[in-house]
N, C-alpha and C positions, 0 to 999 in steps of 0.2 A: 493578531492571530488569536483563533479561541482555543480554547481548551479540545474541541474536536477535528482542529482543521488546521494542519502543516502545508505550507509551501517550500519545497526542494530547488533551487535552481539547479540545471541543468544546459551547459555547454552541448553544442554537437560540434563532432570531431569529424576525421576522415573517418575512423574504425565504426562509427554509427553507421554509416550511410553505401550507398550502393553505389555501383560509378555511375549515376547519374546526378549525385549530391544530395539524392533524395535519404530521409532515416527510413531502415527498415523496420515491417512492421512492428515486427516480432520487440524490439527495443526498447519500445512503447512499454510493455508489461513491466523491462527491467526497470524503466526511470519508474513507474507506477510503485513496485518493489520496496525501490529506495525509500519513496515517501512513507509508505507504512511501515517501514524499517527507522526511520526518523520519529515518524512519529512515536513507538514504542519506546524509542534511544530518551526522547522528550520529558519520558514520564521515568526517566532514571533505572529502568529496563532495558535488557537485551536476548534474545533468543535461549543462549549460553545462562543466564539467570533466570529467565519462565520456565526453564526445563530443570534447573539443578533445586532451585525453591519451591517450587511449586507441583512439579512434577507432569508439567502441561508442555505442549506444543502448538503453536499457532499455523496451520496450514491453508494453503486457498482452497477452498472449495469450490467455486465454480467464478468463471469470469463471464460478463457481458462487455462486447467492445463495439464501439463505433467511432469509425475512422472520418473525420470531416474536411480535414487539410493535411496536407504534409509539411513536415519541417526540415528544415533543409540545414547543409554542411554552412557552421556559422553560427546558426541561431541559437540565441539565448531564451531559455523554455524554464515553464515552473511546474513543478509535478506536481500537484496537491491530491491531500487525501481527508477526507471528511467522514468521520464516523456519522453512519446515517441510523443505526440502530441495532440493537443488542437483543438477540434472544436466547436466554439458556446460554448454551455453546457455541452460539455462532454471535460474528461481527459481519454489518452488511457497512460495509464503504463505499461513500459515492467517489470517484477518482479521474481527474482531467490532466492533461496536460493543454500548458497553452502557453502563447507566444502573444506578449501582451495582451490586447482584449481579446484573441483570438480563439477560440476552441479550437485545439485541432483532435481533441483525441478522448472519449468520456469513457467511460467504465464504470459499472457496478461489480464490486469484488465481495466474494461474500468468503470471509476466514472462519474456519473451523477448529476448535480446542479441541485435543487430543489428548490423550493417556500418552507420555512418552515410553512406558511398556511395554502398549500393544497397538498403540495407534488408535485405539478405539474410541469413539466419541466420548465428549466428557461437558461438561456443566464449567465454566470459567470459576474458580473457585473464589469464594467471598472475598474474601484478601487481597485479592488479585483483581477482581473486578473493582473495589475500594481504591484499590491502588492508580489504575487504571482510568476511572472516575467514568465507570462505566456501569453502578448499580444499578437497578433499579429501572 
């Protein structure tokens, strides 16, 4: 694993799936979620800590999805999430889920730093991007 790229496993249950044993789609975002939530846990961070040290918030700004298979009640899935590039205030993440070689699910996640304030956009602050290992 590198320094920009977390894999999550991922059970599906009854509670994912639809009565057809299909995941819903919507579900897809939360395991995606998880990942980028790992990966921040990774670097010895937590939401609760970017906000009380730093005085920042990490939000999604915009998602791209494309759905290619479905996963089904049973399957064992990996969430992964891959920091693809750093501008200013924003994080663009490339993000898949997949069942062994399989892609079923890709996404471009683009997060956005915040002022916890006022919500207002904000520059990832030195320290944090350091920390983060995301300068530069």
């Amino acid at each position: 694993m590198n320094s920009r790229r977390i894999e999550v496993p991922v059970r599906i249950y009854h509670e994912d799936t639809d009565a057809g044993g299909v995941v819903y789609h919507a579900n897809y975002l939360r395991y995606m979620e998880r990942a980028r939530t790992d990966w921040l846990h990774e670097r010895g961070l937590d939401h609760d800590r970017v906000a009380s040290e730093y005085g920042v918030l990490f939000v999604v700004r915009s998602v791209e999805v494309k759905f290619q298979r479905p996963a089904r009640l049973g399957d064992n899935l990996l969430a992964v999430a891959e920091l693809a590039g750093v501008r200013h205030g924003l994080m663009l993440f490339r993000q898949s889920v997949v069942r062994g070689t399989q892609s079923l699910v890709r996404a471009q996640v683009m997060v956005a730093c915040v002022t916890v304030k006022d919500f207002t956009a904000a520059v990832i602050p030195p320290a944090l991007a350091h920390f983060l290992g995301v300068e530069g």
